[in-house]
PATOR-280575 format. One record per residue (C-alpha): residue number from 0; y, x, z. Coordinates in steps of 0.25 Angstrom, whole numbers, plus 2048, in hexadecimal, padded with zeros to 3 digits. Example, Ala and Ser with C-alpha at 12.3 -4.5 7.8 and 13.67 -1.06 7.14 Angstrom:
SESE   num    py    px    pz
SESE     0   7EE   831   81F
SESE     1   7FC   837   81D
This chain:
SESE   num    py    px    pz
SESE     0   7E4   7D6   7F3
SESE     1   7E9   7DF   7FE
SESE     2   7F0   7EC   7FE
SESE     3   7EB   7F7   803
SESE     4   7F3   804   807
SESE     5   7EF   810   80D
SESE     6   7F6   81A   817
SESE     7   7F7   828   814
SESE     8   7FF   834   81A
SESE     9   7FD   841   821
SESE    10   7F9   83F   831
SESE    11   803   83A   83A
SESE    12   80C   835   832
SESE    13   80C   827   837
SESE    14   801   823   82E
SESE    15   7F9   81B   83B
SESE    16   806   816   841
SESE    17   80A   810   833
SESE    18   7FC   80B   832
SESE    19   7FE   804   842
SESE    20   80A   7FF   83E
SESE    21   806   7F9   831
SESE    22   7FB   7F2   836
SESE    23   801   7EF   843
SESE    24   7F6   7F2   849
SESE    25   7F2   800   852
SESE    26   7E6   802   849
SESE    27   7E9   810   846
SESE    28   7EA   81C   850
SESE    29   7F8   822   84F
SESE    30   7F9   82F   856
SESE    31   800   83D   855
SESE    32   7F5   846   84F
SESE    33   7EF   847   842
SESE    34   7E4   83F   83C
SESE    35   7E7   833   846
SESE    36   7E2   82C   83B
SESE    37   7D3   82E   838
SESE    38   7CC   822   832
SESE    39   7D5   819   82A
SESE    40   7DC   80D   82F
SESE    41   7DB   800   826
SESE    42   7E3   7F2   82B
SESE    43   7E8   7E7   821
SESE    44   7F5   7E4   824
SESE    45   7FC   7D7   821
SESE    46   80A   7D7   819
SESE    47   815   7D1   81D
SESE    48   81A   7C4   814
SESE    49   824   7BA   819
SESE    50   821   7B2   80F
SESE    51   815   7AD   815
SESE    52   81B   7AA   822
SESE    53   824   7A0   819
SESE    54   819   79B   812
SESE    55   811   798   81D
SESE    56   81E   791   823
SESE    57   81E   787   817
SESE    58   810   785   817
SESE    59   80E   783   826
SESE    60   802   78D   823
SESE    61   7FF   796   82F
SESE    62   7F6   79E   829
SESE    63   7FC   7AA   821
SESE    64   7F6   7B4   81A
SESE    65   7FD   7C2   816
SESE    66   7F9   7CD   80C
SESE    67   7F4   7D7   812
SESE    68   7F5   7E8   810
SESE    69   7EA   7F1   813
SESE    70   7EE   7FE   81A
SESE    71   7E6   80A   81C
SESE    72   7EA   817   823
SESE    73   7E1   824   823
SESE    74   7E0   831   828
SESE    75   7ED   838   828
SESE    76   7ED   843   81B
SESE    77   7EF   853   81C
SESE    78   7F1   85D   811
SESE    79   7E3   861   80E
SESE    80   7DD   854   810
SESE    81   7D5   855   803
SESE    82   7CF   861   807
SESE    83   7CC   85B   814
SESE    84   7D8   85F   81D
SESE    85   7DB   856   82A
SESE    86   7D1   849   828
SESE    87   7CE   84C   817
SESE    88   7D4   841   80E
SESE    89   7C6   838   811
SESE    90   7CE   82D   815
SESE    91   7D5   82C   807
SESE    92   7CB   824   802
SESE    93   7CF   819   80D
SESE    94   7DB   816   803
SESE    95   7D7   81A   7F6
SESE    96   7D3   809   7F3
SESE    97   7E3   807   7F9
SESE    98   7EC   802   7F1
SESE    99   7F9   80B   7F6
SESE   100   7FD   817   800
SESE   101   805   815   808
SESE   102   809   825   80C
SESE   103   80E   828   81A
SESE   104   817   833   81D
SESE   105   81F   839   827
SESE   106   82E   837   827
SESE   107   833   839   837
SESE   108   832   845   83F
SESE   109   82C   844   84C
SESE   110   828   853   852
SESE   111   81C   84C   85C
SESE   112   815   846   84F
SESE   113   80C   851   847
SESE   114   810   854   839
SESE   115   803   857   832
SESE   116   805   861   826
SESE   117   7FE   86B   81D
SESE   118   7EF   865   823
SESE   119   7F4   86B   832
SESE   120   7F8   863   83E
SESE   121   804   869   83E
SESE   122   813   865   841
SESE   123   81A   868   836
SESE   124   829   861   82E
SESE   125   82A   853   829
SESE   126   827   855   81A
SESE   127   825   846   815
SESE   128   825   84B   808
SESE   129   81C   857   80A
SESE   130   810   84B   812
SESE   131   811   844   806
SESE   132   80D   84F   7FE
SESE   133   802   851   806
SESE   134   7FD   844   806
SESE   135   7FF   841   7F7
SESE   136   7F9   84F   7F4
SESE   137   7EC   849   7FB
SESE   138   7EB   83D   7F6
SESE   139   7EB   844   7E6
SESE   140   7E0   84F   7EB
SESE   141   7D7   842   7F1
SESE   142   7D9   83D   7E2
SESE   143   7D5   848   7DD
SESE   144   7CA   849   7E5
SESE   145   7C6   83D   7E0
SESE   146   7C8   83D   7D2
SESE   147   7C3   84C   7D1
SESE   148   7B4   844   7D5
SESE   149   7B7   83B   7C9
SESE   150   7BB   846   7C0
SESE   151   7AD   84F   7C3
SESE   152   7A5   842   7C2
SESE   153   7AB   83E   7B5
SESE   154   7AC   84A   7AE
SESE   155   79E   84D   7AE
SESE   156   79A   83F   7A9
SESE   157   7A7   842   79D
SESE   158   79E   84F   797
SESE   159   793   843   795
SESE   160   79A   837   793
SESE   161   7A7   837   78A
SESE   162   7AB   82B   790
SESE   163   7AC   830   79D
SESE   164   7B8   83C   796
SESE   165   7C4   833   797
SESE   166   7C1   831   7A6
SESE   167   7BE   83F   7A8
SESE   168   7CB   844   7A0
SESE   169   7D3   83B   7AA
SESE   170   7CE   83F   7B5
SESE   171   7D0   84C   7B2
SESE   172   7DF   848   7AE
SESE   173   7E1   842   7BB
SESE   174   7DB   84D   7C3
SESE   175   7E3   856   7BE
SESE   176   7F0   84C   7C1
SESE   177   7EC   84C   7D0
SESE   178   7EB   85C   7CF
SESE   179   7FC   85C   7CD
SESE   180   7FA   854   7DB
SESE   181   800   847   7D2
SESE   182   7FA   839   7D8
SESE   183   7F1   832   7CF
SESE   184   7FC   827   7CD
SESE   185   803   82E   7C4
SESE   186   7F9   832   7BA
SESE   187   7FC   82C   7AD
SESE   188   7F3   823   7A7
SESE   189   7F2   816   7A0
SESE   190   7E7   80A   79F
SESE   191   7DB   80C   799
SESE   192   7DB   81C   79F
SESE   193   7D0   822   7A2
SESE   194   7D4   826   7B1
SESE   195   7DA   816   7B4
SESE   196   7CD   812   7B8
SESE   197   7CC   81E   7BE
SESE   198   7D7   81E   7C8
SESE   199   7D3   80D   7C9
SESE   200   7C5   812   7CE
SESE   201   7C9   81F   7D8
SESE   202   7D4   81A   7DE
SESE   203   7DE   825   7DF
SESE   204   7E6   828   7EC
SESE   205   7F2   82C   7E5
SESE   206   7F0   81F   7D8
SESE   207   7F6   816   7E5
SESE   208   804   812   7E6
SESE   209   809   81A   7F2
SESE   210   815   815   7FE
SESE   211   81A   822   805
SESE   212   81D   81C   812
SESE   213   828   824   81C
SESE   214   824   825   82A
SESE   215   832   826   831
SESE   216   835   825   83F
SESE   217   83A   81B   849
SESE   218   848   81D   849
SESE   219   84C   81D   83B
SESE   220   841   812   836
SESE   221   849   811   827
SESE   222   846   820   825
SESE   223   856   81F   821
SESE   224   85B   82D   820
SESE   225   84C   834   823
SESE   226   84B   843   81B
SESE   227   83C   83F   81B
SESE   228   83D   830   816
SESE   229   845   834   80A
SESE   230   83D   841   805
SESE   231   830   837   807
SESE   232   838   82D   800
SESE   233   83B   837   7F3
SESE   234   82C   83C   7F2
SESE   235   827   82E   7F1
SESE   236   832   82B   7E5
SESE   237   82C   837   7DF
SESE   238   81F   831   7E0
SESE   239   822   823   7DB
SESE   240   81F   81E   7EA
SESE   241   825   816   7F3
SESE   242   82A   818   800
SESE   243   82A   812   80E
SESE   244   833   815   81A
SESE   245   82A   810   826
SESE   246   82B   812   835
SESE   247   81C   812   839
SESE   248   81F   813   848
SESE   249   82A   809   849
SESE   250   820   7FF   83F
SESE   251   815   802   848
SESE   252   81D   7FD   855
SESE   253   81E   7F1   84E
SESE   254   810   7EF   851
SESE   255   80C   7E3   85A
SESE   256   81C   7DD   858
SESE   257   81C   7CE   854
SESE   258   824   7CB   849
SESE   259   831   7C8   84F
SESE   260   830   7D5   859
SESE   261   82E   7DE   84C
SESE   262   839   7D8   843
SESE   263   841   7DC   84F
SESE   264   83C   7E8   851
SESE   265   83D   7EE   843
SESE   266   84D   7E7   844
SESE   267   84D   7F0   84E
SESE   268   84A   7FC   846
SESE   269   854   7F7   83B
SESE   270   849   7F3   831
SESE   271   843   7E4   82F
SESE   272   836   7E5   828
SESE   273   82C   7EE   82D
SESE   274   825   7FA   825
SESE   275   819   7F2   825
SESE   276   821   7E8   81C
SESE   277   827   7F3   813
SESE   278   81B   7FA   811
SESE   279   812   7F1   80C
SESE   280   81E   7EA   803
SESE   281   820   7F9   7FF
SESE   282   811   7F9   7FB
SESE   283   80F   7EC   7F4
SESE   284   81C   7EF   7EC
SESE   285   817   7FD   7E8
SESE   286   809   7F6   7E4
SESE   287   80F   7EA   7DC
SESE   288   80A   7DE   7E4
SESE   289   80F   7D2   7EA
SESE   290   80B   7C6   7F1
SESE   291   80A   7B9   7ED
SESE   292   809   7AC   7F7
SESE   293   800   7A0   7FB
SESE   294   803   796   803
SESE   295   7FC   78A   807
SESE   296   7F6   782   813
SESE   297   7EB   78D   816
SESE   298   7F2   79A   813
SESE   299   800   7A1   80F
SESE   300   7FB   7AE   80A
SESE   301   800   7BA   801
SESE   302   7F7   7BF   7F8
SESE   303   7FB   7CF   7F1
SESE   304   7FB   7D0   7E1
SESE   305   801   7D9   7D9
SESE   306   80C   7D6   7D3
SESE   307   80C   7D3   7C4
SESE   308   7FF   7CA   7C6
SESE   309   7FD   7C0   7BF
SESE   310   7F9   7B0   7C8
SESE   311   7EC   7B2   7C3
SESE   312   7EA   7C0   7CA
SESE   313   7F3   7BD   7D6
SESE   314   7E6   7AF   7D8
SESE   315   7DD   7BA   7D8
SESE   316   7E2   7BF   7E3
SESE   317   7DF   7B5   7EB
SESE   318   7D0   7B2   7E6
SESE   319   7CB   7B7   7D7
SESE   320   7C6   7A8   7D4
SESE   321   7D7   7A5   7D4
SESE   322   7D9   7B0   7C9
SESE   323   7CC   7AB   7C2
SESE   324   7CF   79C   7C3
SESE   325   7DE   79D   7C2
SESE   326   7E7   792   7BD
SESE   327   7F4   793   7C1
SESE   328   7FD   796   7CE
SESE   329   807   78C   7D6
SESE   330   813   796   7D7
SESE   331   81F   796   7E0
SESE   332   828   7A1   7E5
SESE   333   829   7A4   7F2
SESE   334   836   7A3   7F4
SESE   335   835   794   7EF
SESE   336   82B   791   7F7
SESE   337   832   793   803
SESE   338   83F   78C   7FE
SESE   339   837   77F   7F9
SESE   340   830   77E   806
SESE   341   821   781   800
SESE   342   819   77C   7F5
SESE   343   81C   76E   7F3
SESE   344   82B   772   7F3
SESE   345   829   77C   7E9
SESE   346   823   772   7E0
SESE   347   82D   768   7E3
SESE   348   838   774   7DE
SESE   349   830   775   7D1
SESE   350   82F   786   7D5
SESE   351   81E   783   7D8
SESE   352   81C   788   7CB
SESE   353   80D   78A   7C6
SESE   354   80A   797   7BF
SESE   355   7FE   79C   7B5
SESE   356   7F6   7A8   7B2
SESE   357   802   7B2   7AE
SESE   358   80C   7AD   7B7
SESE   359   80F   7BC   7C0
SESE   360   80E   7BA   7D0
SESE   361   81B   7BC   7D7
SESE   362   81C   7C2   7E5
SESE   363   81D   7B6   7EF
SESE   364   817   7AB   7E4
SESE   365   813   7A1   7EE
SESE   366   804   79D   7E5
SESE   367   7F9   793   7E5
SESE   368   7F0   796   7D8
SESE   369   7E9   78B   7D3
SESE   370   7DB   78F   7CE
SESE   371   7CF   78A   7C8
């Protein structure tokens, strides 16, 4: 499995140059006017694990392969999107199947860079709270948009079919909950409600777990001290979100660097892991997965699952004849992988331990499953 994350935020915002720099890769124009940004921009991104470089060490295996995220920036949103304002909210629908948002705002003053409010092309104060607003305010009409289609369709099957009430009676419930501007996510429900299969089905902007990520300036990359970052920073609590402190400038100078000439450059900045690594640890922590680990003569490789999967489910990740067939896993820690020297060591040390059907996968399980 991959995850997927899509970019939101109001133009020029540093949505594109965060894009640049997380992909490393100049595929998205970056330039000082609004709706640089027109059709969206996908890349698939590897995530950083040391891990595998150690792995790879022991097993003398030279191919490694990471897990991956899927990032895709759209068109920069105004106020008035819904209604068509700026570019529309068409592009929505480009992250409606992502798995996260990750939600870009402004925190750093720079009087050359448009600030684009209220649907003008204006220059206006930095407000980090007020551009969320706008954002999430979008994001709840393009729902409602979208259930209110549901809701006319349904409704008049429910004057026919009484089976169909329930969902009609949910909707209507939930409509109403987007109305008070409230996200999807917190709608109460319980399994075996009517509007679960609902939400499963139309894939709500505002069900997915959101990362408020604060674009600061060059020369305070920590965002220590920053008005901007911290109002940001007590919006998102009151959301239930996290937050992000990321320099998309500096992170997109980093582009093109080998490995050693960017550790020294970020050392430079007073920080040693880059935004790239924080956001997408950020993101898989907000989404409850993990990786778990494969080493052998072909491949070292990590493979996403969510944590609290059993081994069965975590096989499956890999092909669904290792769920079906499954017998059990040859387990052993990371950490004791690397301190007996491999496989042979760890089952020389007794911690090579096979595990069955309910044994729960653990972040950095180095695995082989044995299937039939």
């Amino acid at each position: 499995m991959s995850l997927s994350v899509g970019i939101v935020g109001l133009p020029n915002v540093g949505k594109s140059t965060l894009f640049n720099a997380l992909t490393k890769k100049q595929q998205a124009a970056a330039e000082n006017y609004p709706f640089c940004t027109i059709e969206p921009n996908s890349a698939v991104v590897e995530v950083a694990d040391a891990r595998l470089d150690e792995l790879a060490k022991i097993t003398k295996c030279p191919r490694i392969i990471r897990a991956t995220v899927d990032f895709t920036d759209i068109a920069g949103l105004v106020k008035g999107a819904s209604k068509g304002e700026g570019l529309g909210n068409k592009f929505l629908a480009n992250i409606r199947e992502c798995d996260a948002i990750l939600h870009v705002v402004r925190c750093f003053e720079n009087d050359d860079i448009i600030h684009v409010q209220e649907g003008g092309n204006k220059s206006a104060p930095i407000d980090p709270v007020g551009d969320a607003e706008v954002i999430e305010t979008e994001l709840v009409l393009a729902d409602m948009e979208q259930l209110q289609r549901r809701y006319d369709r349904i409704s008049k099957e429910a004057k026919a079919k009484p089976q169909a009430r329930p969902e009609a009676e949910a909707c209507a419930a939930l409509l109403k909950h987007l109305e008070e501007g409230k996200p999807v996510r917190s709608f109460p429900r319980k399994e075996g409600d009517a509007i679960v299969q609902v939400v499963k089905e139309l894939h709500f902007l505002t069900e997915k777990p959101v990362i408020f990520c604060a674009n600061v300036s060059d020369d305070n990359v920590t965002g220590e001290g920053n008005k901007h970052v911290e109002a940001l920073r007590s919006y998102a609590q009151s959301q239930g979100s996290a937050l992000v402190v990321i320099c998309a400038q500096m992170e997109a100078d980093l582009a093109g660097l080998s490995a050693e000439e960017a550790k020294e450059f970020l050392l430079s900045y007073g920080v040693e892991e880059s935004s790239l690594d924080r956001t997408i640890a950020l993101a898989y922590h907000t989404l409850g997965l993990a990786s778990y680990l494969t080493a052998g003569e072909i491949e070292v490789r990590a493979w996403t699952f969510r944590r609290g999967w059993k081994a069965p489910q975590c096989a499956g990740v890999i092909h669904t004849d290792f769920e079906k067939g499954f017998i059990r896993a040859q387990v052993v820690s990371y950490d004791d992988y690397v301190k007996y020297g491999g496989e042979k060591g760890a089952r020389e040390a007794g911690v090579l331990r096979p595990e069955g059907k309910e044994y729960e996968m653990k972040d950095g399980d180095v695995v082989e499953f044995m299937f039939n």
